[in-house]
C-alpha positions in Angstrom: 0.0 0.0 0.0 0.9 3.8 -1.2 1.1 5.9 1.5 -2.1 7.6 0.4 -3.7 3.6 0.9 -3.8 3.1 -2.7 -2.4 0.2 -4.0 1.3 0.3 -5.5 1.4 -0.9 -9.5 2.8 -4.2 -9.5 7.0 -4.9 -9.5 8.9 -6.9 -11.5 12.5 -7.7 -10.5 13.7 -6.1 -14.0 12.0 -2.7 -12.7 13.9 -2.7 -9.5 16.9 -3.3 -11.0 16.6 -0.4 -13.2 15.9 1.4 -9.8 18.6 0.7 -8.5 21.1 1.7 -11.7 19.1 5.0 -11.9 20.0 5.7 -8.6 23.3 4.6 -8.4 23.7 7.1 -11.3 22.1 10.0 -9.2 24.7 9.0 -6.4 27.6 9.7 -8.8 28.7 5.9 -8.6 30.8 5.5 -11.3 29.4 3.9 -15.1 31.6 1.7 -15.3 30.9 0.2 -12.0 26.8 0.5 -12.7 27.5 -1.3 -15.8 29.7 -4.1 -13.9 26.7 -4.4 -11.3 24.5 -4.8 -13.9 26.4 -7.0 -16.4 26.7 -4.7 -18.9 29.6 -5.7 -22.0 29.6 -1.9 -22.2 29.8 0.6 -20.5 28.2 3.0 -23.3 26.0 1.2 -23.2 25.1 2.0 -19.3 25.4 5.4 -20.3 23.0 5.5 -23.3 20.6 3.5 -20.9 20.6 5.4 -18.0 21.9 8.9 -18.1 18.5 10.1 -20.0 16.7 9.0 -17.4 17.4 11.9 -14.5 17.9 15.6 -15.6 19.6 16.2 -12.5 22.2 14.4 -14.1 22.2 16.3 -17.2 22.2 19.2 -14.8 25.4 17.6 -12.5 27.0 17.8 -15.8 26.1 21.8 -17.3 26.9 22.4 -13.6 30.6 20.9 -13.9 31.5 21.9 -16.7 29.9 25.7 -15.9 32.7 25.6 -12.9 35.7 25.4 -15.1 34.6 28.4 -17.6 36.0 31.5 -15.8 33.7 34.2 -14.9 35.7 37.0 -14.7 36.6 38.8 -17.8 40.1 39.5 -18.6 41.1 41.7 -21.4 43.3 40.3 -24.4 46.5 41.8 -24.6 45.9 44.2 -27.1 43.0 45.5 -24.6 45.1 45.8 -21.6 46.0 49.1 -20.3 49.6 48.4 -19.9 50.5 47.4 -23.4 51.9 49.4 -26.1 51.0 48.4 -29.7 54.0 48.6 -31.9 52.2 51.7 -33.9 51.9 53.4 -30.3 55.4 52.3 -29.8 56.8 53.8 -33.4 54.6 57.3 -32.5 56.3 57.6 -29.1 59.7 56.7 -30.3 59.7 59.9 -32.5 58.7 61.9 -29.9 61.9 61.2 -27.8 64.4 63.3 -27.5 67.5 60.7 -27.8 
């Protein structure tokens, strides 16, 4: 019984194991242990299986990736206050005295 005191739909053991790989996924185990666990020749295949199932997971991933891009803008050289472009550099050069 549902904790409502419907009946749950019925369970085969095929569905739980599913259960269990999705949520050995959403516990970042490791594919390639899921797909040992489970059998699997390969672990692509694990991947292609499962990882479809749970956005968070596709969200774990945009998040990871998101935390290497830096944030912070940084000008390119040629932008930088404290750089001299060779034109600059040929202008200021005739205005030297020696």
């Amino acid at each position: 019984m549902a904790a409502g005191g419907e009946p749950l739909p019925p369970i085969r053991f095929h569905d739980l194991r599913h259960g269990a790989a999705t949520l050995a996924l959403l516990g970042n185990v490791n594919m390639k242990v899921i797909s040992e666990t489970l059998g699997h020749a390969r672990h692509s295949f694990t991947a292609d299986t499962y990882t479809s199932v749970l956005p968070e997971v596709s969200r774990a991933a945009a998040e990871a990736v998101a935390a290497v891009v830096p944030r912070r803008w940084q000008p390119r050289p040629s932008e930088a206050t404290n750089v001299i472009s060779f034109a600059d550099h040929r202008n200021r050069r005739g205005q030297h005295a020696g």
